[in-house]
C-alpha positions in Angstrom: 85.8 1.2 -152.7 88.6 0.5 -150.0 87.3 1.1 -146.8 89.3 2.4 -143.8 87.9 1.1 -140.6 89.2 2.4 -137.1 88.6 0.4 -133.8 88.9 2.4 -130.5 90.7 0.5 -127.6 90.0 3.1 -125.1 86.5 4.0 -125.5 85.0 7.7 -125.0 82.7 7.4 -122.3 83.5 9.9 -120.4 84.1 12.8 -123.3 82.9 15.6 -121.4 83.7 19.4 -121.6 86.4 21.2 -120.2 88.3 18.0 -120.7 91.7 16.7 -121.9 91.2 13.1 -123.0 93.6 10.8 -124.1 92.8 7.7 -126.1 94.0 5.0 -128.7 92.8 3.7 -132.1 94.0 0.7 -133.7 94.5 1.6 -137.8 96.4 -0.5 -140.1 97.2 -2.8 -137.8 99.0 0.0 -135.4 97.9 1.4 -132.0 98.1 4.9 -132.5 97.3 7.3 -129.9 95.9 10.8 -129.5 94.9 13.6 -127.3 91.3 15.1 -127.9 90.6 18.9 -126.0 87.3 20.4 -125.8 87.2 23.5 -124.1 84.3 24.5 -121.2 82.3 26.1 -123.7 81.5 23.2 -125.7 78.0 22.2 -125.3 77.2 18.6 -126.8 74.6 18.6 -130.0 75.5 22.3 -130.7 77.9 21.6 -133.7 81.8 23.3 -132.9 85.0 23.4 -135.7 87.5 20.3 -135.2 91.2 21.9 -135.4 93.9 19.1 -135.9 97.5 20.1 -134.7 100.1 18.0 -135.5 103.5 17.9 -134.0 107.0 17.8 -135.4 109.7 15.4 -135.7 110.7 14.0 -132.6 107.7 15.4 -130.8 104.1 14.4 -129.6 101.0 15.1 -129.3 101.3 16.6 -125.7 104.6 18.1 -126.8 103.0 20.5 -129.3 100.2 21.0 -126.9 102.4 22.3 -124.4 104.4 24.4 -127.0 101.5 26.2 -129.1 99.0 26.8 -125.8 96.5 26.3 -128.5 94.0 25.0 -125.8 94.0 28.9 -124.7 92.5 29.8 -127.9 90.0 27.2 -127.8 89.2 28.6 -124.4 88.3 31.4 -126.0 86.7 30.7 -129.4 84.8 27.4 -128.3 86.6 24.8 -130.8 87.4 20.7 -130.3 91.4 20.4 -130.5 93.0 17.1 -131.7 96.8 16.3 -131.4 98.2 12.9 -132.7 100.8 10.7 -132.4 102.5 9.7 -135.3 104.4 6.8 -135.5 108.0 6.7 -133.8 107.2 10.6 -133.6 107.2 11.2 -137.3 104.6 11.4 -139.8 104.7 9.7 -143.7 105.1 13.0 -145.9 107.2 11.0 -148.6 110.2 11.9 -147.7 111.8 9.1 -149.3 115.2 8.6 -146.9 116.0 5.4 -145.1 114.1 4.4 -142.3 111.2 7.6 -143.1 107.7 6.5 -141.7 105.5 4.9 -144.2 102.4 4.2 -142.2 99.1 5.9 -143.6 98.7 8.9 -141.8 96.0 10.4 -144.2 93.8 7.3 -143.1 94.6 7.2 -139.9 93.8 11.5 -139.5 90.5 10.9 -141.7 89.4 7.6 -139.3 90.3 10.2 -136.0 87.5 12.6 -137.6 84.8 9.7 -137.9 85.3 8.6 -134.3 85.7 12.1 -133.0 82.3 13.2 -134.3 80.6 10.2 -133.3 81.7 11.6 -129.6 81.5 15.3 -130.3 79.3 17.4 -132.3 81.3 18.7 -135.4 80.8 21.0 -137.8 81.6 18.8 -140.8 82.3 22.3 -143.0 84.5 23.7 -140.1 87.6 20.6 -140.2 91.3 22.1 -140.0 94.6 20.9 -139.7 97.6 23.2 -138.7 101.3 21.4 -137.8 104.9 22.1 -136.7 108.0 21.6 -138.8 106.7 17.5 -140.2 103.7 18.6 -139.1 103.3 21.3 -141.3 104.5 19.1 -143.9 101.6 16.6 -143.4 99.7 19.3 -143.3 100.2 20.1 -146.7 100.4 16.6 -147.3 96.6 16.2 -146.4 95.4 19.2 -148.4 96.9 17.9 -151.5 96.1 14.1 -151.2 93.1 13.7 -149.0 89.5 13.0 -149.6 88.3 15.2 -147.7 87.5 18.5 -147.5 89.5 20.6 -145.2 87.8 24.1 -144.3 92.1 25.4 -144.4 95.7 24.1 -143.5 97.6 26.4 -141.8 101.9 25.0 -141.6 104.5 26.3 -139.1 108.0 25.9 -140.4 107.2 22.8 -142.6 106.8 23.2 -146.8 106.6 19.7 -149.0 109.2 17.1 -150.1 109.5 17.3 -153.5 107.8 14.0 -154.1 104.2 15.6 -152.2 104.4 18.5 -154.8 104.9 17.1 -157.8 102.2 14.5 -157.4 99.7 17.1 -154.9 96.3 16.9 -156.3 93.7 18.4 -154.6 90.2 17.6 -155.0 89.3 20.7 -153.0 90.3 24.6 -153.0 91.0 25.5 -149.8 92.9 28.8 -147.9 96.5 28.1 -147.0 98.3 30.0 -144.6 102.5 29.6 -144.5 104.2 30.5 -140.9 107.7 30.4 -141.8 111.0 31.9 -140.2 113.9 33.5 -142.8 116.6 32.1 -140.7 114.9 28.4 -140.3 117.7 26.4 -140.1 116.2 22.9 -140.1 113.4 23.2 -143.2 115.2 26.2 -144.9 112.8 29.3 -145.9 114.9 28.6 -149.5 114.2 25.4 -149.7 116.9 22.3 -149.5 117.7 18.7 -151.0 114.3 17.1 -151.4 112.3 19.7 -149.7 110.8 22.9 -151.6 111.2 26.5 -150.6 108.4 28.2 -148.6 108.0 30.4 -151.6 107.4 27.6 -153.7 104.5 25.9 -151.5 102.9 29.9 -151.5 103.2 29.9 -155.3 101.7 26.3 -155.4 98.8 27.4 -153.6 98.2 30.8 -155.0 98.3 29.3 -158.5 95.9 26.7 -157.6 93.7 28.8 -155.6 93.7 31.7 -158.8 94.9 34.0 -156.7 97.0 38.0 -157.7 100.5 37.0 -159.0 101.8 39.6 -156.2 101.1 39.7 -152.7 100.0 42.8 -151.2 102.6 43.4 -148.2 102.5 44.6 -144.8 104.3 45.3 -142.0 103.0 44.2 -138.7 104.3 45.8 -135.8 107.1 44.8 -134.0 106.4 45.0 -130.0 108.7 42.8 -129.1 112.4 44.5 -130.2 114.4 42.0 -127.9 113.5 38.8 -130.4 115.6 40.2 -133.3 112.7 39.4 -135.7 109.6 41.2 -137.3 106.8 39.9 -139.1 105.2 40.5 -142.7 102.3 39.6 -144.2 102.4 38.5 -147.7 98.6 38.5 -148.9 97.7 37.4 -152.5 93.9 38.3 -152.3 91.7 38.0 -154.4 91.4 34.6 -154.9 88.7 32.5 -157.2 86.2 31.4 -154.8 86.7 33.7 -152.1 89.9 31.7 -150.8 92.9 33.1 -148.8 96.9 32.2 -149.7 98.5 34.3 -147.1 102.2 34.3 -145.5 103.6 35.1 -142.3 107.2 35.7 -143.1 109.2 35.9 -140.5 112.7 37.5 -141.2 115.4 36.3 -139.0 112.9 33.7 -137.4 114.4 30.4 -136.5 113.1 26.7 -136.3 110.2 27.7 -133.9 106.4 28.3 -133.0 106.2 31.9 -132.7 104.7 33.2 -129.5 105.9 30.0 -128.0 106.9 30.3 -124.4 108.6 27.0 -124.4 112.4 27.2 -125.2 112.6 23.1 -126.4 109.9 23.3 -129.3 112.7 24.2 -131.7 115.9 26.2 -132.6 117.1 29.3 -133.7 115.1 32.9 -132.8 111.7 32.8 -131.2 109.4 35.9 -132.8 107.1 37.4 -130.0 105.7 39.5 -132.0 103.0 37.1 -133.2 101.1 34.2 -132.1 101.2 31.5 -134.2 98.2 29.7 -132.6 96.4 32.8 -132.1 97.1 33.9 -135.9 96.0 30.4 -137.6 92.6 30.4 -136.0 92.2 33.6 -137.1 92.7 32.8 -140.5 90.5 29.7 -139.8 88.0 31.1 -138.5 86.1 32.6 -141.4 86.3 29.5 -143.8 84.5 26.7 -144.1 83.8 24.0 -146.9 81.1 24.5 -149.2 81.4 20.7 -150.4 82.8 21.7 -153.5 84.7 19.9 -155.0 86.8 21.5 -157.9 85.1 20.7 -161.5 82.1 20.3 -159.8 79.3 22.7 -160.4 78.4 24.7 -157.1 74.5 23.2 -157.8 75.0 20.1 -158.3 72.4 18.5 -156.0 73.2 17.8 -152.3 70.5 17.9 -150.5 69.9 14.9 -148.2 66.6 15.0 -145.4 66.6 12.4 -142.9 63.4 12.0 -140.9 63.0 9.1 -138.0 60.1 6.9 -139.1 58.3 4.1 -136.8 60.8 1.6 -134.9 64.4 1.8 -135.1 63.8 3.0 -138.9 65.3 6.4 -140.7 63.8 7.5 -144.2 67.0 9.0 -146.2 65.7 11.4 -149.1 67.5 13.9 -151.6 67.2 15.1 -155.2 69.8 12.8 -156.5 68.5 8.7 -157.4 71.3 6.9 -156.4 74.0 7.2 -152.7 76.7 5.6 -150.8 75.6 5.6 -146.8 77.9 4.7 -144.7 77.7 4.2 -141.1 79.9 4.2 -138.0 79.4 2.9 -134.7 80.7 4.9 -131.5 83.9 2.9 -131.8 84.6 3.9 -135.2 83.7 1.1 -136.9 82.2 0.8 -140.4 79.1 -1.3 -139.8 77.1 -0.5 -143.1 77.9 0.5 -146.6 76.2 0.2 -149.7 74.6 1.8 -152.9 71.4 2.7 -152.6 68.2 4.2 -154.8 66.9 7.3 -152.7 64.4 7.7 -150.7 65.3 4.8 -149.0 64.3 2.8 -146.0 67.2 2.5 -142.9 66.8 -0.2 -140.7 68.9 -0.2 -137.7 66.8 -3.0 -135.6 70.0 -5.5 -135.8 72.4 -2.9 -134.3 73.1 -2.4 -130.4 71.4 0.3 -128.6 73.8 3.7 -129.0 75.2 6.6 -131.1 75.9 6.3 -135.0 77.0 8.8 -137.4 75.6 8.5 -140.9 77.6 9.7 -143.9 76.1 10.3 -147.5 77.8 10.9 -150.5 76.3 11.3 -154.2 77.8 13.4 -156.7 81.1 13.7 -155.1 79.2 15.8 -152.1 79.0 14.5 -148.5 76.6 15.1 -145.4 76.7 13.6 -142.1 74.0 13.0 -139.5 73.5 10.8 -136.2 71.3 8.5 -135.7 70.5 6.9 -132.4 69.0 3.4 -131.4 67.2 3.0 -128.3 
């Protein structure tokens, strides 16, 4: 089992609420850097949703901060933010042209949750990742190719490269939700060279997700008649196991965030009547992972107890005989794995004194918990 293992230069000592902290990890051999948000509301040990947001070509972390306000609707809904840096300002979504990033972006976005919720308290059923333009591409990318289990993906302008579709295979169902302007002149609503239609990603997803064949439309109301854009919603409800394929078509939207008040996070017509960021946590909101993976029967055992014994011991049970552990230091460092016959014994007497987040996995089910050493 290759193990991804992430080591923080700029450690979080000071994570507080109400905060806006920017840090670094080194992953595969690269300093990538990152911006964490938790809103006033957050209140350590009470578990929150993680929502990743990942910028577009060109941009940053603090540049899509500043152009989805998505910090507001943390504010509001009491939710830990994350925006990364990819590297030279572009993310690895196969696009397969000259100089296109290669560096492992799903690794370095699954190591970012491991340290995160060492520092905060996550809901491990409540992870999300929404992006602009390559962002939204990654996005996708992460739903189709990643281990783990995202609660939904939201995508702004941004479909998949023909390479990510043809070879997405997702080991989870998940909602999808497509943002995506008619008049898009940088990733065409039609598709282009190398790069599928936004119609085509819907279809992906609805057929994966079992979804109705035919959306049920609607019309949402236009308020702002001085953007020369309105807004449908395409739903394809039902779905097998209650999940959502939905689309936000916007006709003669452009290149941009709707709702946006920035004028340099795109091109082409800004739609008011909307709010992207406002829109994509409602959508997120009401899902969350139930750990199951697809083929895999919603009973197969998962249940994991952890009780604190004498010392610096834990006493790890569940109903199945046999579990990976793996645990991470406060740096994000793997300092333990192994294959071990349940219940089993922890001892954490060799490690320093702090925080460690615990991860189980047996039949292709996960659970995290955090253990402490005095």
């Amino acid at each position: 089992m290759i193990k991804k293992i992430a080591l923080v230069l700029f450690l979080f000592a000071n994570f507080k609420s109400n905060a806006q902290i920017s840090s670094s990890i080194s992953f595969g051999g690269q300093s990538r850097s990152f911006i964490v948000y938790a809103p006033a509301s957050y209140i350590p040990g009470n578990p929150v949703p993680l929502v990743f947001v990942l910028h577009g070509l060109t941009q940053t972390g603090q540049a899509i901060m500043n152009v989805s306000n998505f910090n507001s609707v943390a504010d509001t809904a009491n939710f830990i933010l994350v925006y990364p840096d990819g590297i030279s300002n572009a993310w690895n979504i196969n696009a397969n042209l000259p100089g296109a990033s290669t560096a492992d972006d799903i690794g370095f976005i699954e190591a970012l949750i491991d340290t995160i919720s060492v520092n905060y308290t996550i809901d491990q059923n409540r992870i999300y990742s929404c992006g602009f333009s390559a962002g939204g591409f990654m996005s996708h990318m992460l739903a189709c190719k990643s281990s783990r289990c995202f609660a939904a993906i939201a995508s702004v302008a941004g479909t998949m490269t023909d390479s990510v579709y043809n070879s997405c295979a997702p080991i989870f169902n998940l909602p999808v939700l497509q943002i995506h302007g008619t008049s898009d002149n940088i990733v065409n609503f039609n598709g282009s060279l190398g790069n599928k239609s936004a119609t085509d990603v819907v279809d992906y997803w609805k057929n994966f997700n079992g979804c109705n064949a035919a959306p049920i439309i609607t019309s949402l109301p236009n308020t702002s008649l001085l953007d020369f854009s309105t807004v449908q919603l395409l739903d394809y409800s039902p779905c097998s196991n209650n999940d959502l394929v939905q689309m936000l078509k916007v006709n003669g939207g452009g290149h941009q965030w709707p709702g946006t008040s920035s004028l340099l996070g795109g091109l082409g017509t800004i739609n008011m009547d909307i709010n992207a960021s406002a829109e994509i946590w409602k959508f997120f909101r009401t899902n969350a992972c139930n750990s199951s993976p697809q083929g895999i029967p919603s009973n197969s055992p998962n249940n994991f107890q952890l009780e604190s014994t004498q010392g610096n011991n834990y006493y790890l049970k569940g109903s199945t005989p046999i579990a990976l552990i793996d645990i991470y230091n406060t740096n994000g460092q793997l300092v333990f794995s192994s294959k071990v016959n349940l219940p089993y014994d922890i001892n954490i007497d060799k490690f320093t004194s702090g925080m460690y987040l615990l991860k189980v996995f047996s039949n292709n089910y996960q659970t995290t918990f955090k253990i402490k050493k005095p």
